[in-house]
ZALOTOR-714619 format. One record per residue (C-alpha): residue number from 1; residue in three letters; x, y, z. Coordinates in steps of 0.05 Angstrom, whole numbers, plus 5000, padded with zeros to 4 digits. Example, Ala and Ser with C-alpha at 12.3 -4.5 7.8 and 13.67 -1.06 7.14 Angstrom:
<rs>
<r 1,ALA,<5246,4910,5156>> <r 2,SER,<5273,4979,5143>> 
</rs>
This chain:
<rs>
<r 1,UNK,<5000,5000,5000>> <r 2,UNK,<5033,5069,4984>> <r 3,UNK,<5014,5135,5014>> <r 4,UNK,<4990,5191,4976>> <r 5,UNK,<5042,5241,4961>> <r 6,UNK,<5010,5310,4985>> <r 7,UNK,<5010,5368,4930>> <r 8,UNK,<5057,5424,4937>> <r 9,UNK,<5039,5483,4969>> <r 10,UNK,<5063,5547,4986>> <r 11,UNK,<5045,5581,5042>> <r 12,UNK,<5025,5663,5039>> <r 13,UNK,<4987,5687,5101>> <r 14,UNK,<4936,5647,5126>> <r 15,UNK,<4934,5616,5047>> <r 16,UNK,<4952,5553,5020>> <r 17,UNK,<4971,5564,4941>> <r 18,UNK,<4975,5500,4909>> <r 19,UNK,<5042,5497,4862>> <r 20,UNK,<5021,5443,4815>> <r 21,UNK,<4995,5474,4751>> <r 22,UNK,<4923,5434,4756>> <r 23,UNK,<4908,5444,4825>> <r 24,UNK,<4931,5515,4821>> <r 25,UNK,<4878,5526,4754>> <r 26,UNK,<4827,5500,4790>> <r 27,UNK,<4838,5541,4859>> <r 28,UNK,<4840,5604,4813>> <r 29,UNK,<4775,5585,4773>> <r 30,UNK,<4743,5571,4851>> <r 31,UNK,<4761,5629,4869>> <r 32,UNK,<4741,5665,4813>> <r 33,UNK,<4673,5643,4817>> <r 34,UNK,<4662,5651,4883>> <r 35,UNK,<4665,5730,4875>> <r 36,UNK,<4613,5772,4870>> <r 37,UNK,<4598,5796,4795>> <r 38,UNK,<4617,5872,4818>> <r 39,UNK,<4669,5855,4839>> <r 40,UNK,<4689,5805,4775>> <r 41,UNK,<4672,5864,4727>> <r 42,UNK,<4716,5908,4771>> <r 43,UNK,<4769,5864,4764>> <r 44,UNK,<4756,5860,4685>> <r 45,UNK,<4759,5923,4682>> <r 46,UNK,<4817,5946,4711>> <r 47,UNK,<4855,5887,4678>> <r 48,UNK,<4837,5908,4614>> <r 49,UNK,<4860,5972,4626>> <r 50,UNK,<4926,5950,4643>> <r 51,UNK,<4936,5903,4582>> <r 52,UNK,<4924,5961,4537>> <r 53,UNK,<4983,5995,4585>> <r 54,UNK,<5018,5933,4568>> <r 55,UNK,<5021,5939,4497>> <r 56,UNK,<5035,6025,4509>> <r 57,UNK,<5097,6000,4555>> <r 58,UNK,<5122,5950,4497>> <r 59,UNK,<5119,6016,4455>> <r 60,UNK,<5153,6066,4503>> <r 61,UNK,<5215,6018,4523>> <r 62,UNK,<5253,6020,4464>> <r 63,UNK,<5306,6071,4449>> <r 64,UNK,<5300,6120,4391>> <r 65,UNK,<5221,6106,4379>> <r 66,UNK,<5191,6183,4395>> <r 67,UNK,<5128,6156,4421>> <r 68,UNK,<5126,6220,4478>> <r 69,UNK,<5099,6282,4460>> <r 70,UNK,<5158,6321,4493>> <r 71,UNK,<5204,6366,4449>> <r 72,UNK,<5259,6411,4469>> <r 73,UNK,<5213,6461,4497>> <r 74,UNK,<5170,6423,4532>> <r 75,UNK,<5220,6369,4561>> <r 76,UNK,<5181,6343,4619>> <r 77,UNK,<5100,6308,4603>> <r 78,UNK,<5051,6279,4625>> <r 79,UNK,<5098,6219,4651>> <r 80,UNK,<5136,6262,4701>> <r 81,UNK,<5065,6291,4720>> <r 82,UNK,<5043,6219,4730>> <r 83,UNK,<5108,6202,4769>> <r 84,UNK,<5096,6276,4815>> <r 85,UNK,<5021,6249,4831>> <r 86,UNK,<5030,6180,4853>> <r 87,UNK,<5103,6202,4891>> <r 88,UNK,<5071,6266,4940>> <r 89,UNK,<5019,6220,4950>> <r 90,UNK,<5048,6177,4979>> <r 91,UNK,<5072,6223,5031>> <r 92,UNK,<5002,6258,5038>> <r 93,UNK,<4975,6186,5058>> <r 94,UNK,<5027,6187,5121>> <r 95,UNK,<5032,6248,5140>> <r 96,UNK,<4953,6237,5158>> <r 97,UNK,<4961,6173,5185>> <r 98,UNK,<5017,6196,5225>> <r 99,UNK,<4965,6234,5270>> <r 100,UNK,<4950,6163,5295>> <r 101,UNK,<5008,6116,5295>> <r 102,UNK,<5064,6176,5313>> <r 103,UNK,<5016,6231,5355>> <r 104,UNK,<4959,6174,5380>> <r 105,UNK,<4902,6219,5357>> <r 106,UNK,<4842,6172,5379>> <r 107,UNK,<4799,6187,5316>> <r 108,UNK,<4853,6177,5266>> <r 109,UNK,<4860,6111,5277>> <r 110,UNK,<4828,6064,5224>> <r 111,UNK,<4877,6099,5176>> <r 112,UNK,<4926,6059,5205>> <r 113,UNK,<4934,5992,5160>> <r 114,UNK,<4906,6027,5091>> <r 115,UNK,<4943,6080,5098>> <r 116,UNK,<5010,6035,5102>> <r 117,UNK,<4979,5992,5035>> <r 118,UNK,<4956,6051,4997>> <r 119,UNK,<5032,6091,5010>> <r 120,UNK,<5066,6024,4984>> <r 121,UNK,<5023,6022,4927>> <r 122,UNK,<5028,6089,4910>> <r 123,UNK,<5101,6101,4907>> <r 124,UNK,<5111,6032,4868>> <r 125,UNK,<5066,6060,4820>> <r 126,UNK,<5112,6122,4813>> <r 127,UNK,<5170,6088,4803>> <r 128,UNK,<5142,6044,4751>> <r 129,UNK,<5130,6112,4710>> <r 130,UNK,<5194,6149,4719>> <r 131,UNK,<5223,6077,4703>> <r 132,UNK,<5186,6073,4641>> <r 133,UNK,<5210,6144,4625>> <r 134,UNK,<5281,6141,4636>> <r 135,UNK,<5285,6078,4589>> <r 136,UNK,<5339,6048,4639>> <r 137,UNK,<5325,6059,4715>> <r 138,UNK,<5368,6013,4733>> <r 139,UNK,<5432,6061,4705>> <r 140,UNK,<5397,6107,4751>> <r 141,UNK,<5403,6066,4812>> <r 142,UNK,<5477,6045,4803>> <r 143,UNK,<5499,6120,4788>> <r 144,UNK,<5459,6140,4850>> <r 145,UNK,<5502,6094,4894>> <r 146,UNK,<5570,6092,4851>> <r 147,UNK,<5570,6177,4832>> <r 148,UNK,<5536,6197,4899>> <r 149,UNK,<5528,6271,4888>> <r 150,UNK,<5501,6306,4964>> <r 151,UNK,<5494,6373,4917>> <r 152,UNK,<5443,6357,4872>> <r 153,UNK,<5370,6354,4894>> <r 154,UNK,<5348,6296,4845>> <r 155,UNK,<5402,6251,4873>> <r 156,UNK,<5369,6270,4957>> <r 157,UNK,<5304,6260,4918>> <r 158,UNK,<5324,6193,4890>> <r 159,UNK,<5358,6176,4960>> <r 160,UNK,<5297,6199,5001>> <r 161,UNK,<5249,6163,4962>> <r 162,UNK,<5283,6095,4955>> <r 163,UNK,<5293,6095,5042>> <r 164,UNK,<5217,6118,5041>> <r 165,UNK,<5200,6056,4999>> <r 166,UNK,<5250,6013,5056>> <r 167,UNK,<5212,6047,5112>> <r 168,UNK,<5143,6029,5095>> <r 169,UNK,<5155,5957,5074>> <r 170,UNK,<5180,5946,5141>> <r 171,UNK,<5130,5981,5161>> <r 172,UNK,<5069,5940,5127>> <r 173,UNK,<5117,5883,5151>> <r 174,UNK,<5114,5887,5228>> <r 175,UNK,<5041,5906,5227>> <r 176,UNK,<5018,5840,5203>> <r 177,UNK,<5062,5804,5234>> <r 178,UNK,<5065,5835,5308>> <r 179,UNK,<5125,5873,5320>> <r 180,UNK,<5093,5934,5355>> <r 181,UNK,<5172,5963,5374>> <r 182,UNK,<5194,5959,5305>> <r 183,UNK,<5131,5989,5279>> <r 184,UNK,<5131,6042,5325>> <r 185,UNK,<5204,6066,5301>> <r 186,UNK,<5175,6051,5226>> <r 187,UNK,<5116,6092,5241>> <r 188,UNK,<5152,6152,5260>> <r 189,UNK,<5218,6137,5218>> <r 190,UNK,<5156,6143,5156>> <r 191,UNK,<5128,6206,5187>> <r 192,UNK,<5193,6240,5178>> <r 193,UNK,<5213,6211,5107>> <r 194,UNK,<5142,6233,5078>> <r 195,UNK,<5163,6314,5092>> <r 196,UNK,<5231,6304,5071>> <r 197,UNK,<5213,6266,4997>> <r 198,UNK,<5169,6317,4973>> <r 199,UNK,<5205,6382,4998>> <r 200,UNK,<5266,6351,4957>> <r 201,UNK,<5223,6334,4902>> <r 202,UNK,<5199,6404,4903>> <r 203,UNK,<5269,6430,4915>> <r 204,UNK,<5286,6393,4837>> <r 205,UNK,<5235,6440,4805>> <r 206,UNK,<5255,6503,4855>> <r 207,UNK,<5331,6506,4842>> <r 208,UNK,<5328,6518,4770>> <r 209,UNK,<5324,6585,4757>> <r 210,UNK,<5312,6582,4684>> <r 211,UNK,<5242,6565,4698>> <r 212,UNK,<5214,6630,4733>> <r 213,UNK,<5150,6589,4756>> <r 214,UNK,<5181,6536,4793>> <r 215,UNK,<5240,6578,4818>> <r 216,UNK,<5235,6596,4894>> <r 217,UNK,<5226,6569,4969>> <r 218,UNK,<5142,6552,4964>> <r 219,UNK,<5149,6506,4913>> <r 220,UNK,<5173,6446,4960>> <r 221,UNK,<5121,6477,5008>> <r 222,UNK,<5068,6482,4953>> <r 223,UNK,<5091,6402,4945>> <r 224,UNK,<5080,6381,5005>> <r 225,UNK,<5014,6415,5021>> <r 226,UNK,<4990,6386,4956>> <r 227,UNK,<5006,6322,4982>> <r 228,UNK,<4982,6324,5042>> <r 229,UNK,<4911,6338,5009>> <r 230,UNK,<4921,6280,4957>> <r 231,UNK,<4928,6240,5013>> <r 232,UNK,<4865,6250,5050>> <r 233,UNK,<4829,6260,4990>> <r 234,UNK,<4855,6186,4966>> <r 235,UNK,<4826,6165,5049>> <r 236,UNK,<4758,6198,5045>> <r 237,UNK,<4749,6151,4975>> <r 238,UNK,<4773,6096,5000>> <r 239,UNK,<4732,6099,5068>> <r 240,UNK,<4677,6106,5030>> <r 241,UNK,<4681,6046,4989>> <r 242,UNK,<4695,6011,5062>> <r 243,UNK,<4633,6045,5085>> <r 244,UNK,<4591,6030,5021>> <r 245,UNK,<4617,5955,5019>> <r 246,UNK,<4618,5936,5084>> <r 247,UNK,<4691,5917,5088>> <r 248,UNK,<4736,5905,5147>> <r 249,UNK,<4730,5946,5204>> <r 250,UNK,<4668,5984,5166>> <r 251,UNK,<4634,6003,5224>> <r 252,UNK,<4697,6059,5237>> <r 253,UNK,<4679,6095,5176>> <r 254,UNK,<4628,6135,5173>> <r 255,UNK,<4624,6158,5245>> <r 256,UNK,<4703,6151,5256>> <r 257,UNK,<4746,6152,5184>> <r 258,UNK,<4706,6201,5139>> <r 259,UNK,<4696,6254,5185>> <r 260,UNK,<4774,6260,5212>> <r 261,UNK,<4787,6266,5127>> <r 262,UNK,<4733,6316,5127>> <r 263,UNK,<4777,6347,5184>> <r 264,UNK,<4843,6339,5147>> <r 265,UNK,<4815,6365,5073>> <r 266,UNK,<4790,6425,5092>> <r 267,UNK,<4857,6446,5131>> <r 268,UNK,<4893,6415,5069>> <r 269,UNK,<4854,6465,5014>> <r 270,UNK,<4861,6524,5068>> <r 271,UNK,<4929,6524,5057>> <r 272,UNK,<4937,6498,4985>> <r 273,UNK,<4888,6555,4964>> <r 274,UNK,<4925,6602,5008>> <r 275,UNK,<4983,6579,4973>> <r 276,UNK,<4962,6579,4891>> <r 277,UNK,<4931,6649,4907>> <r 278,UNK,<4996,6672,4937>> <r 279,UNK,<5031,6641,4864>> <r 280,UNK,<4981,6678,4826>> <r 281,UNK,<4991,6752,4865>> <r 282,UNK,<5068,6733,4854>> <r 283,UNK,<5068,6730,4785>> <r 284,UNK,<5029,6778,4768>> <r 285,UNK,<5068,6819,4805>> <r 286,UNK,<5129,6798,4781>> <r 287,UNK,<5184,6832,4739>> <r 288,UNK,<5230,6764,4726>> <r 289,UNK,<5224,6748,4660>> <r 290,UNK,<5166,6693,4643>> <r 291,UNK,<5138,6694,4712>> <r 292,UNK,<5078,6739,4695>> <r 293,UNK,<5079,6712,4619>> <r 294,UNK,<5072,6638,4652>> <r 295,UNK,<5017,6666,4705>> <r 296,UNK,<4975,6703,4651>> <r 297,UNK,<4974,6639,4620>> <r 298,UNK,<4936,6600,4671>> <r 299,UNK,<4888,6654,4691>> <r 300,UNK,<4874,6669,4615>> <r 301,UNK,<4918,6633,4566>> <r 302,UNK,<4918,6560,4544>> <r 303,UNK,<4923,6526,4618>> <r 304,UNK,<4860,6577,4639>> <r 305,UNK,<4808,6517,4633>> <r 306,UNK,<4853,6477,4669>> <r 307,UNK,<4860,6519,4731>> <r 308,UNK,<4789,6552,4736>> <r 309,UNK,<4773,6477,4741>> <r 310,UNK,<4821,6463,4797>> <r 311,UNK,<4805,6522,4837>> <r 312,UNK,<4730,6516,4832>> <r 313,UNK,<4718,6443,4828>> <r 314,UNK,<4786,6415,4863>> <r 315,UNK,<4773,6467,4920>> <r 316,UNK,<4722,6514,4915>> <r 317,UNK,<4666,6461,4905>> <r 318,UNK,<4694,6411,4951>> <r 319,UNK,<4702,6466,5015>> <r 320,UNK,<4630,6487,5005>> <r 321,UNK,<4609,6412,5007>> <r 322,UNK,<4657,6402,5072>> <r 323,UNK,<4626,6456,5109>> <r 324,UNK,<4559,6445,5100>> <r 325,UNK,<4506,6394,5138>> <r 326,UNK,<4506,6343,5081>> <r 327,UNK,<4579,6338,5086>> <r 328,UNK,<4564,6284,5144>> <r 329,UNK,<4537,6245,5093>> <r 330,UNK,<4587,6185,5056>> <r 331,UNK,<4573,6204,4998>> <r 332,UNK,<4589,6281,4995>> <r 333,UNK,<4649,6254,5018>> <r 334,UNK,<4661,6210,4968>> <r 335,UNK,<4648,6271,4918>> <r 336,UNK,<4685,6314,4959>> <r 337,UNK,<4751,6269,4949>> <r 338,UNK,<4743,6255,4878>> <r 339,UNK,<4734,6319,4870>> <r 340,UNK,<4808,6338,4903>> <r 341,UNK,<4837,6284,4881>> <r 342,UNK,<4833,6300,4804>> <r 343,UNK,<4845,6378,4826>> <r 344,UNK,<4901,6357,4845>> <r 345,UNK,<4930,6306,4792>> <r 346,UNK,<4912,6378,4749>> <r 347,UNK,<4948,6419,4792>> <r 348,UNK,<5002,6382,4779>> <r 349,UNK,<4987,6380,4705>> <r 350,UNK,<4987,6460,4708>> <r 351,UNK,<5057,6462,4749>> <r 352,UNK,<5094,6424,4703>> <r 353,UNK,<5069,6461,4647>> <r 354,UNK,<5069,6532,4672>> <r 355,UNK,<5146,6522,4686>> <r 356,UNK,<5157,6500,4605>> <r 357,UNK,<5096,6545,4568>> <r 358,UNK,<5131,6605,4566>> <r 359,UNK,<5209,6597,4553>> <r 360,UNK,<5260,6654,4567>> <r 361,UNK,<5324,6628,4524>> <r 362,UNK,<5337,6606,4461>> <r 363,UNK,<5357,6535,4489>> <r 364,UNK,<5279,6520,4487>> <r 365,UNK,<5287,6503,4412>> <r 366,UNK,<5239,6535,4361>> <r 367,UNK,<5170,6554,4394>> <r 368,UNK,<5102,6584,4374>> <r 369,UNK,<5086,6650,4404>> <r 370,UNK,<5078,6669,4450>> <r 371,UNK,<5066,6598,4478>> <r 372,UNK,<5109,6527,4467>> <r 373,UNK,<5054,6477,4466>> <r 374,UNK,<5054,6404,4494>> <r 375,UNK,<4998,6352,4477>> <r 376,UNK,<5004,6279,4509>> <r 377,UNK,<5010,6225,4466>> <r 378,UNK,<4965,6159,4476>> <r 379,UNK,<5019,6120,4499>> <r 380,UNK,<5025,6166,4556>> <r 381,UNK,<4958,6170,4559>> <r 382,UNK,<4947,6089,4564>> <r 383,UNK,<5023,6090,4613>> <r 384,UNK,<4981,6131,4663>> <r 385,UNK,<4915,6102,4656>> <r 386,UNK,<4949,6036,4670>> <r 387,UNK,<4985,6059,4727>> <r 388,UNK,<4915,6080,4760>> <r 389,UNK,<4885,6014,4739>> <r 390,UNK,<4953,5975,4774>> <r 391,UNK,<4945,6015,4840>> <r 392,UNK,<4867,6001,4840>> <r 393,UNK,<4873,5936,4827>> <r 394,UNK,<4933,5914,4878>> <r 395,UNK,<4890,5952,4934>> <r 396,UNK,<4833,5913,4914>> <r 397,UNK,<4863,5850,4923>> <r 398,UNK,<4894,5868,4983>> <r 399,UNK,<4819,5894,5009>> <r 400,UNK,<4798,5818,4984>> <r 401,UNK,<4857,5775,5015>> <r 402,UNK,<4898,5818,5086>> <r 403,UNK,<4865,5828,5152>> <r 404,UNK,<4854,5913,5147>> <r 405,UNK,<4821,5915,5209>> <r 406,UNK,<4837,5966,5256>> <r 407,UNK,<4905,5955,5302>> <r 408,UNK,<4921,5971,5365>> <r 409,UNK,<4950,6043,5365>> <r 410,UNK,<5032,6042,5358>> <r 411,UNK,<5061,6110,5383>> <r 412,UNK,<5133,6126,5391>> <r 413,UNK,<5122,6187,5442>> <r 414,UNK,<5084,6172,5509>> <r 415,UNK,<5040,6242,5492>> <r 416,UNK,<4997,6251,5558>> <r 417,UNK,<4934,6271,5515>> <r 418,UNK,<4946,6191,5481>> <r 419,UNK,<4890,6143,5518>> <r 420,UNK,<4897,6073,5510>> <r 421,UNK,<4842,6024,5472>> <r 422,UNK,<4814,5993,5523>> <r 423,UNK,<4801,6062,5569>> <r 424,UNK,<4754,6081,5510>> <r 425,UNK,<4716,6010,5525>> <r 426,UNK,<4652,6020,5567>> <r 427,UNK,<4645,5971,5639>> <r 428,UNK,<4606,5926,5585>> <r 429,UNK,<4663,5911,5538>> <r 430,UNK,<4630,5960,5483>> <r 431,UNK,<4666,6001,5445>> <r 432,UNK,<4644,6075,5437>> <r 433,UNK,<4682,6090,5364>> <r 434,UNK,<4641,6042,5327>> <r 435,UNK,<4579,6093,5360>> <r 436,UNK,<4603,6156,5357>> <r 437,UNK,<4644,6207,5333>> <r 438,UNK,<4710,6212,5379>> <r 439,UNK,<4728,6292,5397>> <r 440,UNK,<4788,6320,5377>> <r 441,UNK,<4816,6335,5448>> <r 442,UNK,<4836,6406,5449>> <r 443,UNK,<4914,6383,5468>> <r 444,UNK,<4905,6341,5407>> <r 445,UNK,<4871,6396,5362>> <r 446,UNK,<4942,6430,5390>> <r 447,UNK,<4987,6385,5366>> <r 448,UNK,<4946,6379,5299>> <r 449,UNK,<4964,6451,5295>> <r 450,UNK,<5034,6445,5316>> <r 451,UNK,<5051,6388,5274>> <r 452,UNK,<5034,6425,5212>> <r 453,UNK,<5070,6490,5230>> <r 454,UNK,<5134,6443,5248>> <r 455,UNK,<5120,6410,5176>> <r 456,UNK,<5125,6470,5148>> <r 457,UNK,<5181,6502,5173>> <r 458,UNK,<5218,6440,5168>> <r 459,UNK,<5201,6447,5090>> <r 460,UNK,<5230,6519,5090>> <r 461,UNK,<5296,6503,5121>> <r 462,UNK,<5302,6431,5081>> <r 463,UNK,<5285,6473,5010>> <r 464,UNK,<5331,6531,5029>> <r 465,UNK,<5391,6495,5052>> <r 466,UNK,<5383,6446,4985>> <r 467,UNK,<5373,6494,4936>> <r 468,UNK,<5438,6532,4977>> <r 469,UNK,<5472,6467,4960>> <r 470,UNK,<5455,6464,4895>> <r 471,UNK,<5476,6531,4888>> <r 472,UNK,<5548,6532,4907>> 
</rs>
């Protein structure tokens, strides 16, 4: 009598994946069909949005094929705009989460694990597109280490980004598998890399003075506030869907999640408006030579529809909707965040091109005037589609198959306004958050305040001493 061989597995999680090519067929099939149809046609979707990226990646890799629509005066598309996006937010999706696993803010809480997914999606997703832009990243990487070159803002950018990616995968590593001290020192360690990335991102476009737009100290500032409201804009969506769906830990999100990102938002388009209406007064105040020329263009020029869009439907529309009644409802929230959220990937749009539309040397090559013009091609077009449709569909999966519950709360400082879980637990074992609202204490509301001014003074004196360096 022989014994049954068992078939190979490999263990993931709490899932056995069979290795065999049958047995794994069929487990897929199973699994398949055990979905819900939404949630197949979801997956249909997205998938055939990324094999059309596919085939636009196949196109973009080779050398010498001019597949981009960027010429000598408009050097940097729609793929470094892409790349911008997915990069600040990243560190928009910590820097609100941080009010929870650094500070030990009660009510941000359930931002926790989806926060720590959504910031590892999102930055993989931005390096895919500068990767796919560059032609051969991997040049990049070895120069980075072999030619290390402290001077140059790209190469801290580079450096600061690549120990951000580190940070959170350690990060997303010791929260599912219960290392509270190393997640505490990954929380905060992540806290502190998501101002730093962005302000040296920011610090790329503000050292070159050729570019009268980007020049100057509030452009890493003006990157980091617009990632800050990416991020919550990205958390009010995805707390809907949690809401709407019933997901893990759904009973957090409409009295808990949504209304500490309605909190965050409208502080976040406070000071991005602030901060575009201070550009605007600039440059049209401005004497340096295509500073007004590239500000007349978005209030009246060829960007105009582009930014009367993102000032009164990326903030205008979405503060009214915050501030009112109805805003306690999911779904002004969810319209609310969309609503950011593309103001924002056309903010971004507008930047890039402001800094290019109106050249001040003959370097630029041959333009029209008094404009250079810049159309996307549909292989950038179809590169960024796909790179939405990738991040959608690996947080998807990671909704379907992780535990995204809400943790325990992992702080690094012993704050005296922090209260542990089980003091906000009733003498029945109940737990008030799923019932109500938690209130922003007013030492918390403090350090709220406090944490942002320190954010943004650490910005200044990051941008000023890089753009010093890059200087001399």
């Amino acid at each position: 009598m022989y014994a049954r061989l068992r078939p190979a597995t490999f263990g993931i999680l709490d899932y056995e994946i069979p290795l065999a090519p049958r047995p794994l067929a069929r487990a897929f099939v199973a699994e398949v069909r055990s979905m819900p149809v939404a949630l197949q046609a979801w997956f249909g979707f997205l998938l055939a949005i990324l094999a059309v990226a596919v085939l636009a990646a196949a196109i973009a890799i080779p050398p010498g094929w001019e597949v981009f629509g960027t010429t000598p005066s408009f050097e940097w598309g729609l793929m470094i705009i892409g790349y911008v996006f997915f990069a600040i937010m990243t560190s928009g999706l910590c820097l609100a989460s941080s009010l929870g696993t650094v500070f030990g803010i009660e009510r941000f809480r359930p931002f926790e694990k989806r926060h720590a997914i959504l910031a590892i999606l999102s930055l993989t997703t931005a390096f895919l597109i500068i990767a796919l832009d560059l032609h051969y990243p991997v040049r990049m990487v070895f120069g980075a280490m072999l030619v290390p070159s402290p001077s140059s803002p790209m190469w801290w950018m580079g450096v600061f980004y690549g120990l951000y990616l580190v940070v959170l995968l350690v990060e997303v590593w010791s929260m599912f598998t219960d290392h509270p001290k190393i997640h505490q020192y990954a929380c905060t360690a992540a806290a502190g890399v998501a101002i730093l990335a962005p302000t040296t991102l920011g610090a790329v476009f503000g050292v070159l003075n050729a570019k009268a737009y980007w020049n100057g100290i509030f452009t890493p500032i003006l990157m980091v506030a617009s990632a800050f409201l990416a991020g919550t804009a990205l958390l009010a969506i995805v707390f809907y869907a949690v809401h709407r769906f019933k997901l893990a830990d759904w009973p957090n999100a409409a009295p808990v999640a949504l209304p500490s990102a309605r909190i965050l938002m409208a502080v976040a388009i406070a000071i991005v408006g602030a901060l575009i209406a201070r550009y605007v007064l600039a440059g049209l105040a401005s004497d340096v030579r295509g500073m007004r020329e590239a500000t007349v263009a978005l209030l009246s020029g060829p960007l105009a529809p582009m930014f009367w869009f993102r000032v009164m439907g990326g903030l205008a529309i979405p503060a009214i909707l915050i501030a009112l009644p109805i805003a306690r409802r999911p779904e002004t929230m969810l319209a609310a965040g969309v609503l950011v959220l593309a103001g924002v990937f056309v903010d971004r749009y507008m930047f890039v091109m402001a800094g290019q539309i109106a050249p001040i040397t003959a370097g630029a090559g041959t333009v029209s005037q008094p404009y250079a013009s810049y159309a996307p091609t549909p292989v950038e077009l179809a590169l960024i589609a796909g790179a939405g449709a990738f991040m959608a569909l690996m947080y998807t999966l990671a909704e379907r198959y992780l535990d995204m519950g809400e943790g325990d709360v992992h702080v690094f400082f012993n704050f005296p306004w922090i209260k542990q879980h089980h003091e906000h637990d009733d003498e029945e074992g109940h737990d008030h958050a799923a019932s109500e609202t938690p209130a922003l204490e007013p030492a918390a509301a403090v350090t709220v305040a406090a944490a942002a001014a320190t954010g943004v003074a650490g910005v200044a004196a990051t941008g000023v001493s890089t753009m010093q360096g890059a200087g001399s």
